[in-house]
VOMAR-134587 format. One record per atom (N, C-alpha, C): atom name; x, y, z. Coordinates in steps of 0.02 Angstrom, whole numbers, plus 50000, padded with zeros to 5 digits. Example, Ala and Ser with C-alpha at 12.3 -4.5 7.8 and 13.67 -1.06 7.14 Angstrom:
2
N|50660|49716|50390
CA|50615|49775|50390
C|50660|49835|50390
N|50642|49888|50354
CA|50684|49947|50357
C|50645|50002|50394
END
This chain:
351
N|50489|50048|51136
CA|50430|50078|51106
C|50383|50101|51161
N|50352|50173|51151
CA|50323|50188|51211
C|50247|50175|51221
N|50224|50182|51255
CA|50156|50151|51283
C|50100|50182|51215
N|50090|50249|51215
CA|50065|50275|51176
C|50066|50258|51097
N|50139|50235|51078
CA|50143|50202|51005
C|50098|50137|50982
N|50098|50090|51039
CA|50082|50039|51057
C|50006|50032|51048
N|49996|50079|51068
CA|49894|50076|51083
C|49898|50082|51003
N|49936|50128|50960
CA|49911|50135|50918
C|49902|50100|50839
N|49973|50043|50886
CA|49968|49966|50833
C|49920|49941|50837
N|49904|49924|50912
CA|49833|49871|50911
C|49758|49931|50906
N|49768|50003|50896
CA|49674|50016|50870
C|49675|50011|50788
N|49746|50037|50787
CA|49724|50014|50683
C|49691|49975|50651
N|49721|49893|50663
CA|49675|49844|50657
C|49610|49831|50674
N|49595|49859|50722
CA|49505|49846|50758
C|49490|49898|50706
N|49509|49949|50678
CA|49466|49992|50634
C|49454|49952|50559
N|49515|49922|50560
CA|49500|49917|50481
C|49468|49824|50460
N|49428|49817|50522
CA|49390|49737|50539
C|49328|49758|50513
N|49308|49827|50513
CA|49239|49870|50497
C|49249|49869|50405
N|49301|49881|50389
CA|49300|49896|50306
C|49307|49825|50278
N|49282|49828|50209
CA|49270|49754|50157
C|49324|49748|50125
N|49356|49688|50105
CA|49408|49680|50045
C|49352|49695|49978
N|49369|49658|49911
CA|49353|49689|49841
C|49304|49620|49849
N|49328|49559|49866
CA|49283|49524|49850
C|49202|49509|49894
N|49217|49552|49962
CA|49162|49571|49991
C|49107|49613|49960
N|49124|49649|49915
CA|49068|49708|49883
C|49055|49661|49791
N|49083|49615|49801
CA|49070|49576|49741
C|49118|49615|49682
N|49167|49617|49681
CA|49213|49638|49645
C|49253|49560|49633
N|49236|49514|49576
CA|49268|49476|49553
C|49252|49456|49469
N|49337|49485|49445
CA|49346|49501|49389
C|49392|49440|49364
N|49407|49397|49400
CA|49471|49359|49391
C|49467|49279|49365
N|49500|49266|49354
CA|49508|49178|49322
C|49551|49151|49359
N|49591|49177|49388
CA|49631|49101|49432
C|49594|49110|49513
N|49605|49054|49531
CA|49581|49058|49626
C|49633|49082|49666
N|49611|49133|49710
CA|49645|49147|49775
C|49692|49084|49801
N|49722|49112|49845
CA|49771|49054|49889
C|49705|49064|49966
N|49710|49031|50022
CA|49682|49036|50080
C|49662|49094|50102
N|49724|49139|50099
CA|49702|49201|50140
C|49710|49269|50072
N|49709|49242|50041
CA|49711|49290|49977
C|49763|49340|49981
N|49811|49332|50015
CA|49854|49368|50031
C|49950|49373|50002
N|49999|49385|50019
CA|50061|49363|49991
C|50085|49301|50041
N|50063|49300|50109
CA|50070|49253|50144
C|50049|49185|50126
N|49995|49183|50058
CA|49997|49132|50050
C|50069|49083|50018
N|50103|49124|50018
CA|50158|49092|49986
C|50188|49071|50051
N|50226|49002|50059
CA|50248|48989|50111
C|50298|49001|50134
N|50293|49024|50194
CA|50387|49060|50249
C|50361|49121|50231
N|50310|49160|50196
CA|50330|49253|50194
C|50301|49284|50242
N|50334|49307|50286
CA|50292|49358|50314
C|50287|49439|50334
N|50236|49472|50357
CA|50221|49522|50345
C|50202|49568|50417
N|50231|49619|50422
CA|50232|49658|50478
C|50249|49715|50477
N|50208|49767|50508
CA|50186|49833|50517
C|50221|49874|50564
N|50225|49935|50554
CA|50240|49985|50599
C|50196|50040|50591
N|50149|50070|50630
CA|50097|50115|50617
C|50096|50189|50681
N|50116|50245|50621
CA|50131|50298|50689
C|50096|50342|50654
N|50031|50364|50697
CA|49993|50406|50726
C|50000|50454|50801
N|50026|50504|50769
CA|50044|50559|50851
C|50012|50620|50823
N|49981|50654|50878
CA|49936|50718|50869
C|49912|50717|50806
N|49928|50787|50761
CA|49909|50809|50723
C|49940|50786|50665
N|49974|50772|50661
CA|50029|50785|50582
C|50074|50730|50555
N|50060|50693|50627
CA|50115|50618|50609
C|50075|50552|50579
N|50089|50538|50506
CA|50049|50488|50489
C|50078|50456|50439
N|50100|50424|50497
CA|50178|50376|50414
C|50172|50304|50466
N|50251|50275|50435
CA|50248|50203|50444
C|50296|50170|50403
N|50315|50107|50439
CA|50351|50048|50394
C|50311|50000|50394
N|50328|49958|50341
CA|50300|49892|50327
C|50339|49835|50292
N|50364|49775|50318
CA|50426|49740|50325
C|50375|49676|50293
N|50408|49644|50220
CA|50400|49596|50189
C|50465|49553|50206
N|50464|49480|50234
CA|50505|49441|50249
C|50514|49388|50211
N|50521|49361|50156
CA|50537|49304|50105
C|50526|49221|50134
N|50576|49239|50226
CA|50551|49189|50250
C|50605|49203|50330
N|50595|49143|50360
CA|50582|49180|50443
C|50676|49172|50456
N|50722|49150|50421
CA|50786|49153|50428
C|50831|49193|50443
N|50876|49193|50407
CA|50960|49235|50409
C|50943|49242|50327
N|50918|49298|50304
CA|50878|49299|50239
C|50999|49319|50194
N|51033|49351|50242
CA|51121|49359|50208
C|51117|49289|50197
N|51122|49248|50255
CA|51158|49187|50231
C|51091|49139|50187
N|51044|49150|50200
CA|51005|49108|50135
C|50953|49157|50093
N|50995|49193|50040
CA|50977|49240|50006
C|50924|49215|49971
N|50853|49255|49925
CA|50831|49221|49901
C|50833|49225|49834
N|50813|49214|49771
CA|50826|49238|49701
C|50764|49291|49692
N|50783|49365|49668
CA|50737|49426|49647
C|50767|49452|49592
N|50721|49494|49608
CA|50695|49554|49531
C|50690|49618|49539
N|50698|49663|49514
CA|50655|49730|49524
C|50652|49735|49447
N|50583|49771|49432
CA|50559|49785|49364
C|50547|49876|49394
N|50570|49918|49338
CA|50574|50006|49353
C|50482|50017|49298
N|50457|50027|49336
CA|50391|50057|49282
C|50414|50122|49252
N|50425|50174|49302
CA|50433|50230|49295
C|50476|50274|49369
N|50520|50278|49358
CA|50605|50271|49396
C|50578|50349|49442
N|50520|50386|49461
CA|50522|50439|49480
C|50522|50431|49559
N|50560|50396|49606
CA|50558|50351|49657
C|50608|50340|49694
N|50624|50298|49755
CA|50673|50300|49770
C|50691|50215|49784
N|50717|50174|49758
CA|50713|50113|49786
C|50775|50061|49804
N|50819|50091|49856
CA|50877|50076|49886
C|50895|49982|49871
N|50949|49977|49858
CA|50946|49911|49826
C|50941|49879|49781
N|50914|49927|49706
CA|50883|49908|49665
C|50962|49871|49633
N|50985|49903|49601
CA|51067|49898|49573
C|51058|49832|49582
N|51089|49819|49642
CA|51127|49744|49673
C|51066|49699|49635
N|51009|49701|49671
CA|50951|49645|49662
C|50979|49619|49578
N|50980|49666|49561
CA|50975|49649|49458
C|51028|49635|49446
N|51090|49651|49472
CA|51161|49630|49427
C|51167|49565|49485
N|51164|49542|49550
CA|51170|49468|49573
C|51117|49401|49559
N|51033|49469|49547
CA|50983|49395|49558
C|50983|49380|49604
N|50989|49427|49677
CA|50961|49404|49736
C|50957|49448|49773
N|50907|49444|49818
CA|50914|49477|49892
C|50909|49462|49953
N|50945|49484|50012
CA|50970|49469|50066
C|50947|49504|50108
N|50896|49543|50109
CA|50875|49587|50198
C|50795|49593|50182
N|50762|49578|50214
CA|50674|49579|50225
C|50663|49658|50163
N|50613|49656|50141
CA|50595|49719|50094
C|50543|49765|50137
N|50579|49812|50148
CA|50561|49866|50191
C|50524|49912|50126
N|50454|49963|50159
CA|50421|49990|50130
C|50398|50067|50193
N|50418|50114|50137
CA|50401|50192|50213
C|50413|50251|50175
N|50400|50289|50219
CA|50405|50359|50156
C|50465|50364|50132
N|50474|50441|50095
CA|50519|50423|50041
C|50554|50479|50081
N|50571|50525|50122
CA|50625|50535|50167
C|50641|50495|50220
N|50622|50442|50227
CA|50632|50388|50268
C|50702|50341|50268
N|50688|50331|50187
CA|50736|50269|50152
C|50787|50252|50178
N|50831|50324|50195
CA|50897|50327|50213
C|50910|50303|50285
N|50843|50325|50323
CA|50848|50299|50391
C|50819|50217|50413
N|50797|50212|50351
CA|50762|50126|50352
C|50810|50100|50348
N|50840|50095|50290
CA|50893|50071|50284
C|50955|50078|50319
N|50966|50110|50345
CA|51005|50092|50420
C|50993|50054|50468
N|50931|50066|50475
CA|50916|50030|50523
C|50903|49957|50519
N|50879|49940|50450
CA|50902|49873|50417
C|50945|49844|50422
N|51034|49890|50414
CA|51064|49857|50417
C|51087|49847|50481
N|51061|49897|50533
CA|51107|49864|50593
C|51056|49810|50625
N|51002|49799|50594
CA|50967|49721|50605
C|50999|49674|50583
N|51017|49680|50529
CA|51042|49621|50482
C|51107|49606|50510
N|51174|49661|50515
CA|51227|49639|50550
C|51229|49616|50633
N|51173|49606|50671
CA|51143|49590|50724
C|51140|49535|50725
N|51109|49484|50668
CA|51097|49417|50660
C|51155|49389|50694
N|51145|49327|50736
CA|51205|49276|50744
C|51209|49248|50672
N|51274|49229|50657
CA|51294|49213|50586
C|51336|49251|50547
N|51311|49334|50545
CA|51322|49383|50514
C|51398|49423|50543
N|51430|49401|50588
CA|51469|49430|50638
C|51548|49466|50597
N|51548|49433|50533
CA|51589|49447|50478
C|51581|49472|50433
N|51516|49494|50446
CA|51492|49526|50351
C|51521|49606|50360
N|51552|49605|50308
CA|51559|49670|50262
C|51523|49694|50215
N|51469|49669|50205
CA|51449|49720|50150
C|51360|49677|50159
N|51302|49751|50163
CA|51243|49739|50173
C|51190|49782|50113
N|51169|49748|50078
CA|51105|49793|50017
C|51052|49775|50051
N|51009|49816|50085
CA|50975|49839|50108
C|50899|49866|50065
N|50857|49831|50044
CA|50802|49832|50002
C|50750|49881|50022
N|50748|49954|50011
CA|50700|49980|50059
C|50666|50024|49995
N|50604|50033|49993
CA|50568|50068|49957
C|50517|50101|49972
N|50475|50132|49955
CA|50437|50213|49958
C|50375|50234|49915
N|50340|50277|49972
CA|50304|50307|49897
C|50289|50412|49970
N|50272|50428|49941
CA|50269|50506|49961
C|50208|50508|50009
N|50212|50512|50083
CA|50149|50523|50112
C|50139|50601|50148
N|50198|50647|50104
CA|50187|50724|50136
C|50139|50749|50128
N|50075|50722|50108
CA|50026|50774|50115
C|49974|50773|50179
N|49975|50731|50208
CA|49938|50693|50255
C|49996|50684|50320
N|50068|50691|50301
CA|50118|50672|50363
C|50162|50736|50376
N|50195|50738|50425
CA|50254|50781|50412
C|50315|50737|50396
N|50332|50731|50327
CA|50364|50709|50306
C|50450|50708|50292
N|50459|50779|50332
CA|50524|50829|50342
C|50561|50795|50402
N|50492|50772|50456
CA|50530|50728|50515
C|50541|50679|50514
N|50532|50654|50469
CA|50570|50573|50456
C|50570|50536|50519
N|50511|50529|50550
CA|50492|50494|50596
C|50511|50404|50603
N|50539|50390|50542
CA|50515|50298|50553
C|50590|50283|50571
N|50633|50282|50619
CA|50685|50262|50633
C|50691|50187|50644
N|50730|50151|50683
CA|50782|50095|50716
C|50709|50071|50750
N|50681|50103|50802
CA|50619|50052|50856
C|50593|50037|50801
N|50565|50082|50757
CA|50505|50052|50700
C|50533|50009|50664
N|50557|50012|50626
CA|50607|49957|50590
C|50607|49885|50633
N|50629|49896|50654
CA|50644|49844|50722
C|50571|49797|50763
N|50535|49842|50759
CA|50445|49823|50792
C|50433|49789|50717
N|50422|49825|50648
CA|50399|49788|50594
C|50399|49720|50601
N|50484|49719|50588
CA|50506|49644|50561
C|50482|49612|50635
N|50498|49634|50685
CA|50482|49587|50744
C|50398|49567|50749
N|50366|49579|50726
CA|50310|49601|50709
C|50276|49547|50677
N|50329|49552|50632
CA|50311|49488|50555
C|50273|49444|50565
N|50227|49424|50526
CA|50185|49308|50546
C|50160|49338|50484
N|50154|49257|50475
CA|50115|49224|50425
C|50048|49241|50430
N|49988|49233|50384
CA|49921|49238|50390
C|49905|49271|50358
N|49821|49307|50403
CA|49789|49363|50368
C|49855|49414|50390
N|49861|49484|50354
CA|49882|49527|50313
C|49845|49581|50332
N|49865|49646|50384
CA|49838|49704|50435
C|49829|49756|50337
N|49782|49766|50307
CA|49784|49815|50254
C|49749|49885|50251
N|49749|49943|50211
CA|49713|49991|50226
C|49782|50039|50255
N|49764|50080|50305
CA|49778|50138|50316
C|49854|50107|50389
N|49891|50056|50362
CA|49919|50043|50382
C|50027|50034|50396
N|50059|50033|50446
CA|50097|50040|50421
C|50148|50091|50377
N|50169|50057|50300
CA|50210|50114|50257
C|50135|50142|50228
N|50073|50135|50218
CA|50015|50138|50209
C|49976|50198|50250
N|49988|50218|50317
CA|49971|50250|50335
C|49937|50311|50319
N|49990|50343|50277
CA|49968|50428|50264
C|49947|50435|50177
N|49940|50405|50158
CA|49950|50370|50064
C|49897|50379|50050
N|49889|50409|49992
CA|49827|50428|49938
C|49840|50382|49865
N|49777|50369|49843
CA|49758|50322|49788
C|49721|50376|49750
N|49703|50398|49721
CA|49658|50417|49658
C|49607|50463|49690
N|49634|50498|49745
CA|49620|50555|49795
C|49586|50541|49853
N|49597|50470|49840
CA|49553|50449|49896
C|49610|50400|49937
N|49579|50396|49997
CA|49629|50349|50053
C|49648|50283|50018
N|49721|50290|50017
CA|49741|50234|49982
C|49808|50179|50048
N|49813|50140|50039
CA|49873|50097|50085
C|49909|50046|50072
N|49934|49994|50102
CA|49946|49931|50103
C|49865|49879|50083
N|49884|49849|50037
CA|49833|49785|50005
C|49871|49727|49996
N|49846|49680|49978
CA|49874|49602|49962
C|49818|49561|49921
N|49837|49521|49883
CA|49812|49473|49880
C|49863|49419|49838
N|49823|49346|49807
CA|49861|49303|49793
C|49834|49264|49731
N|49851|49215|49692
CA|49826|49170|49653
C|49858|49115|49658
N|49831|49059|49646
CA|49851|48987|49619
C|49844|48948|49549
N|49913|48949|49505
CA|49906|48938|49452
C|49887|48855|49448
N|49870|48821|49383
CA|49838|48765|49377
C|49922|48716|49375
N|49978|48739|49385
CA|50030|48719|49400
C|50031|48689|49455
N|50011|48730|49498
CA|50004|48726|49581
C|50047|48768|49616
N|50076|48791|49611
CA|50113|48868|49638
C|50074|48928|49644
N|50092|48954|49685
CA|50096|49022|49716
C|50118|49078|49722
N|50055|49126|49691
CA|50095|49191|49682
C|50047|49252|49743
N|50097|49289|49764
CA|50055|49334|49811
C|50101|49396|49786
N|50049|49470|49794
CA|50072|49514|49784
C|50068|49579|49851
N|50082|49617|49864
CA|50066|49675|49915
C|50079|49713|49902
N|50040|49784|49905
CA|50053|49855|49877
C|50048|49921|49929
N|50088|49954|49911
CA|50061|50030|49937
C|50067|50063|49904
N|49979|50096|49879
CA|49963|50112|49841
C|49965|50200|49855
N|49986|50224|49810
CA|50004|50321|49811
C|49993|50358|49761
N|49973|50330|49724
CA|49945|50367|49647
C|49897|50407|49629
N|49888|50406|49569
CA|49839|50427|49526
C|49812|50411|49481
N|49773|50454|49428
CA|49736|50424|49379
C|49663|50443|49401
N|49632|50391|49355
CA|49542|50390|49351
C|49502|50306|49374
N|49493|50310|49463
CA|49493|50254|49446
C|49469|50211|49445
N|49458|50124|49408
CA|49424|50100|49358
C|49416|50014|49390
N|49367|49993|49441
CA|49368|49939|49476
C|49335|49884|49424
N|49379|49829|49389
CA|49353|49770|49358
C|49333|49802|49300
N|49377|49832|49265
CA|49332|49879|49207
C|49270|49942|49193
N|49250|49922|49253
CA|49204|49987|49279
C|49239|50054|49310
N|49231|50106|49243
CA|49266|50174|49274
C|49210|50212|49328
N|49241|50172|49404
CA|49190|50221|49442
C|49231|50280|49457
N|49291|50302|49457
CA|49301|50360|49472
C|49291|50407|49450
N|49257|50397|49340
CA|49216|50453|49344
C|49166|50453|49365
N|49116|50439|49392
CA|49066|50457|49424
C|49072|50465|49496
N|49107|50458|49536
CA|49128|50460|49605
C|49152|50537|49595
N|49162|50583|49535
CA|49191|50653|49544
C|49227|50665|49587
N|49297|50628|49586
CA|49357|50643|49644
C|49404|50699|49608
N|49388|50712|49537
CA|49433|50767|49532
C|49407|50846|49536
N|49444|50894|49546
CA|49522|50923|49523
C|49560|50895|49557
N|49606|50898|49539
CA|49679|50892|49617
C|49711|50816|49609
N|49676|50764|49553
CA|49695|50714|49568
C|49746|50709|49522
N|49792|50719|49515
CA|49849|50742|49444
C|49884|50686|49433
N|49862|50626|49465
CA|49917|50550|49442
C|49961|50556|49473
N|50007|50610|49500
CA|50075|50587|49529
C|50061|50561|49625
N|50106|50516|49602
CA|50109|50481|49659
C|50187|50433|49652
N|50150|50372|49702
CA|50181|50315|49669
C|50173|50272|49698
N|50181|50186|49671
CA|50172|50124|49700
C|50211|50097|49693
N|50228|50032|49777
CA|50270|49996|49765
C|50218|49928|49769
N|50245|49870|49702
CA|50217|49816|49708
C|50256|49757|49733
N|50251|49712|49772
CA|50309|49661|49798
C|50275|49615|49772
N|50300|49554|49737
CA|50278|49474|49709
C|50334|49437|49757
N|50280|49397|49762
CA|50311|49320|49788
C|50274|49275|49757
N|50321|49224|49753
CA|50296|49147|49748
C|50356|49086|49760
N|50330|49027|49757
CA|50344|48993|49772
C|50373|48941|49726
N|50388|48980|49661
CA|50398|48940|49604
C|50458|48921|49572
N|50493|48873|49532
CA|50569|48881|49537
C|50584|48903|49465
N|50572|48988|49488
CA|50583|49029|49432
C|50666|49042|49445
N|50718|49076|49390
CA|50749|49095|49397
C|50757|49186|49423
N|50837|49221|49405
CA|50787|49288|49409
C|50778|49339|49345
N|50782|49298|49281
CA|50765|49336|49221
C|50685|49331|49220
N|50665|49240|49244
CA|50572|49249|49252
C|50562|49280|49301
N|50565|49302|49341
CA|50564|49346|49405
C|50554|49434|49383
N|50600|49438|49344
CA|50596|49505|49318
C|50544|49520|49271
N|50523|49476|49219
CA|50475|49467|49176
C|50413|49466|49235
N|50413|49455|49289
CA|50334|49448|49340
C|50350|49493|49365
N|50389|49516|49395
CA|50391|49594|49411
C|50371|49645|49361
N|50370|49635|49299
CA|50355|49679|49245
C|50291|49669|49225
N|50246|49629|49234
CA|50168|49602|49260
C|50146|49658|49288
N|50176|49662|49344
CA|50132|49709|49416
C|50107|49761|49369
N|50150|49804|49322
CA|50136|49876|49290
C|50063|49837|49231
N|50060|49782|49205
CA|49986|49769|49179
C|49946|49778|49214
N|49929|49753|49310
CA|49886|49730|49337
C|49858|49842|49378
N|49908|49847|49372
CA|49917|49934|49397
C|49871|49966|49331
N|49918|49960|49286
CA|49834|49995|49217
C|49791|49977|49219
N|49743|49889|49240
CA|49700|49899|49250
C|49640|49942|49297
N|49689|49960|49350
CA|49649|49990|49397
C|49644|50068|49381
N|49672|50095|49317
CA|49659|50175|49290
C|49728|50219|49312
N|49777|50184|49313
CA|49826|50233|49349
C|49858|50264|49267
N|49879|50305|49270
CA|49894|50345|49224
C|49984|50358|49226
N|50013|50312|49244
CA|50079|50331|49261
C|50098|50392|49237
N|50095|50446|49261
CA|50125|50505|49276
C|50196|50533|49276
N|50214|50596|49256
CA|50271|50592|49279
C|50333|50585|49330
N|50254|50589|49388
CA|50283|50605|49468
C|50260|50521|49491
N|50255|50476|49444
CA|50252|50413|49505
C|50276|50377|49509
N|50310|50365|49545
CA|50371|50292|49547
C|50339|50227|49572
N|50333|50196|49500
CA|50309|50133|49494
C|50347|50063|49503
N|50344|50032|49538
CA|50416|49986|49537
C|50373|49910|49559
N|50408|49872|49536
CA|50380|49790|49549
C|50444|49770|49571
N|50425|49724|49632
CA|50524|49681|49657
C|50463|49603|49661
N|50509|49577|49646
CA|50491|49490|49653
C|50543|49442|49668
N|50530|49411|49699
CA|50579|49346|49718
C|50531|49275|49729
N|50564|49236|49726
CA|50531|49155|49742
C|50552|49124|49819
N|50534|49108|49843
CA|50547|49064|49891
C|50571|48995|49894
N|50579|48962|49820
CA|50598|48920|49802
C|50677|48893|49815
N|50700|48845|49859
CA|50772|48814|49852
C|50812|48806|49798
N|50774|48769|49763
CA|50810|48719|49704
C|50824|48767|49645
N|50847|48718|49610
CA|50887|48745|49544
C|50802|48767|49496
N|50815|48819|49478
CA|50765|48852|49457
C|50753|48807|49378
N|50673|48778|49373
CA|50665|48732|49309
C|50616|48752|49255
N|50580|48796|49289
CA|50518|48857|49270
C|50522|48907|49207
N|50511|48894|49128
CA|50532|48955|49119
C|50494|48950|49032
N|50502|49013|48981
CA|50460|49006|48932
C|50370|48989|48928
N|50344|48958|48892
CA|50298|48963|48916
C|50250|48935|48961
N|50279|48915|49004
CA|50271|48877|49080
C|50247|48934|49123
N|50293|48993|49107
CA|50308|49042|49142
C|50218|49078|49150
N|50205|49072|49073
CA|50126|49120|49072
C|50092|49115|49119
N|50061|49065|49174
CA|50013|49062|49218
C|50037|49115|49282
N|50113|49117|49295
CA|50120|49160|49320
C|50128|49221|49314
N|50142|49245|49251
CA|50114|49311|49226
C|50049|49343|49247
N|49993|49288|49219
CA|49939|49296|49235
C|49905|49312|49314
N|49946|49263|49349
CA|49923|49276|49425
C|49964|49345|49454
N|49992|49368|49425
CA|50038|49433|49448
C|49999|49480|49431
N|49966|49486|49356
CA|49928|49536|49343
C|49856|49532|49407
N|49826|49468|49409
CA|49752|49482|49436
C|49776|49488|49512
N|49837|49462|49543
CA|49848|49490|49613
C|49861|49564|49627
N|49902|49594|49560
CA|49911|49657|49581
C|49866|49722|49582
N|49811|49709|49542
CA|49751|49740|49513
C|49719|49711|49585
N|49693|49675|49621
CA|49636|49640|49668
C|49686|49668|49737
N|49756|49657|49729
CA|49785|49704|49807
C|49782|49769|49784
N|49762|49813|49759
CA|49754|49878|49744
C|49705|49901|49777
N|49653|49865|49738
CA|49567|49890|49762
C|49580|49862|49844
N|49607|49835|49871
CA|49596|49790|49940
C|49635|49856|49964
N|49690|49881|49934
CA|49719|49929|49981
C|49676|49994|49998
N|49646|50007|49940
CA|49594|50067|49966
C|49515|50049|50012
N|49508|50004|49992
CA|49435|49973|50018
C|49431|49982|50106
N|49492|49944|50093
CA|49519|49935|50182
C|49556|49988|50221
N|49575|50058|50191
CA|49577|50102|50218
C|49536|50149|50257
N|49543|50180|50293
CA|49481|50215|50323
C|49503|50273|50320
N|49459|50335|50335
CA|49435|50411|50319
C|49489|50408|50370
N|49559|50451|50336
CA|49626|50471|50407
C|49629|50555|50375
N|49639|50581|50443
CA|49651|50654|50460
C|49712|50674|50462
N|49752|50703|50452
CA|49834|50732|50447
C|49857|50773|50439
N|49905|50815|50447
CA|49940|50874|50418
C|49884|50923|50402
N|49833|50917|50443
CA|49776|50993|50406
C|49748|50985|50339
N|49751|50890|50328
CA|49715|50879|50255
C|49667|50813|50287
N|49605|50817|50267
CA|49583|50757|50263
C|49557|50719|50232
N|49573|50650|50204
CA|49562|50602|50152
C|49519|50557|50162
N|49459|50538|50144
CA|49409|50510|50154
C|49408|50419|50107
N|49418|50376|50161
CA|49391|50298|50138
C|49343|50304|50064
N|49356|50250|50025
CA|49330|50232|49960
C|49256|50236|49981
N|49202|50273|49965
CA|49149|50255|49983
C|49111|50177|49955
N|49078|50145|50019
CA|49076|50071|49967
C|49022|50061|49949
N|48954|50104|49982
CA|48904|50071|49959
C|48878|50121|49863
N|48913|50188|49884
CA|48916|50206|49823
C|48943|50155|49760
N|49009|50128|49786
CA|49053|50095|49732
C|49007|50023|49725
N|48969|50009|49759
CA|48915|49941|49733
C|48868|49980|49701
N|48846|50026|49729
CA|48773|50051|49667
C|48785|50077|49598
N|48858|50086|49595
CA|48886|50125|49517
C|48922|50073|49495
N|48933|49997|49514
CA|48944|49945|49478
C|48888|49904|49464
N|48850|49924|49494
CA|48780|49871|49479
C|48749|49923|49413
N|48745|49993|49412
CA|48718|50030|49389
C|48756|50028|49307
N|48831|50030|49314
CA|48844|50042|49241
C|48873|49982|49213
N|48840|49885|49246
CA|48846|49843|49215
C|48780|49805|49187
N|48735|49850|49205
CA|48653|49874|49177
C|48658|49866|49134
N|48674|49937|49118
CA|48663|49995|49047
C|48664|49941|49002
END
């Protein structure tokens, strides 16, 4: 990785130390409690790591590598899901995940001419592992949302180093969000949209964390408050896009409850005004981190429903909040304004 790429992992973060999460501007709509870092990391072993490429004018993309946990994820697969909101998308892997109930390679996230090259490059990580020296056959989990308006998206910039820097990348903790990463070049509701996270703790005691990159559309609507009509972000904002939502937890769900919490994320997504469109590929993947024989299920299951919806709605708003005003391709997309978005939630919970 060259010198120049490098500077531009470590200024991302110092920028986005300046922007607020949702619960900084007093955006709390929710009933269950955060985990520590309000993040998907609160779930234990997941971690999370970036690839962020900014060059001249036009380059503004990225990967972003979700890890289940710090292993040989072939030889200790974990149990998942993918739930299809609206299939207009690309999400390599999906097949396998649903007819085995598991997955085996970190969940890669980058544009959507990317996929093909992520996923290569996935797999020659994965057949790299000591352990792996026999495997024949690699599903490769890589998913997308469209950042050509803001990137040059034709160059399919995120190869093998990036891939490779992500996952190497990976830790536990706070969670780099905003204009980051597969996040980079990504629009929300016409406004700078990215990578978000957050988490809940059901009265079970488990752990659910969600992370998004957010690419959509719609009208949009923080804690029930429609500020995006009054923020006048449209013409031009036509809904198509798309989001990917990732769930974790820590619970010993199987992967039919897994799929049912993946199918959550698309509740916690309407709350925030998205209008699923015809152009947005909406997708939820979930897995547990859990060993054991999965014991979790019926209505046990509800608290985690619940924490899926208020994580995926609270990493939404976190993904735009924490984005900042990025320049690209001869378009430029301007950060959520925040002190507006406090005076038009104070203003129309008045009335």
């Amino acid at each position: 990785m060259n010198s120049a790429r490098i500077a531009v992992l470590l200024f991302a973060p110092a920028l986005l130390a300046q922007r607020p999460r949702a619960r900084d501007i007093g955006l709390d709509c929710w009933q269950l409690p955060p985990g520590a870092e309000n993040a998907i990391t609160d779930v234990a072993g997941v971690r999370v790591g970036h690839t962020t490429l900014i060059r001249g004018d036009r380059i503004r993309t990225g990967v972003t590598a979700i890890l289940p946990h710090g292993g040989n994820l072939f030889q200790q697969k974990v149990r998942g899901a993918v739930f299809v909101g609206n299939a207009f998308g690309k999400l390599a892997g999906s097949t396998q995940v649903n007819e085995l109930g598991e997955i085996e390679t970190p969940i890669l996230l980058t544009a959507t001419l990317n996929v093909p090259r992520v996923a290569d490059a996935l797999i020659d990580y994965m057949l790299a592992l000591p352990g792996n020296e026999s495997v024949r056959s690699i599903n490769p989990v890589v998913g997308e949302t469209n950042d050509g308006q803001m990137n040059d998206i034709r160059g399919r910039w995120v190869g093998r180093d990036e891939v490779f820097a992500a996952i190497g990348s990976a830790k536990s903790g706070p969670v780099e969000e905003g204009a980051v990463g597969a996040g980079t070049g990504t629009i929300a509701f016409g406004w700078k949209g990215g990578i978000g996270t957050a988490s809940r703790r059901t009265p079970g005691g488990h752990t659910v964390g969600v992370l998004v990159q957010s690419n959509f559309g719609g009208e949009l609507t923080m804690c029930g408050v429609p500020v995006g009509r009054d923020l006048r972000r449209q013409p031009g904002n036509t809904g198509d896009g798309s989001i990917m939502m990732v769930v974790a937890t820590d619970a010993p769900v199987d992967h039919r409850a897994l799929q049912r919490m993946a199918a959550r994320t698309i509740w916690g997504l309407a709350r925030t005004g998205s209008n699923g469109s015809n152009g947005s590929g909406d997708y939820g993947i979930a897995f547990t981190t859990h060993r054991g024989a999965p014991s979790l299920a019926g209505e046990a299951a509800s608290p985690l429903f619940a924490a899926v919806i208020e994580a995926t709605e609270e990493a939404i708003y976190n993904s735009m909040l924490r984005a900042v005003t990025v320049t690209g391709n001869g378009k430029t997309v301007e950060a959520l304004p925040v002190e507006r978005i406090k005076a038009l939630i104070t203003k129309i919970r008045s009335r």
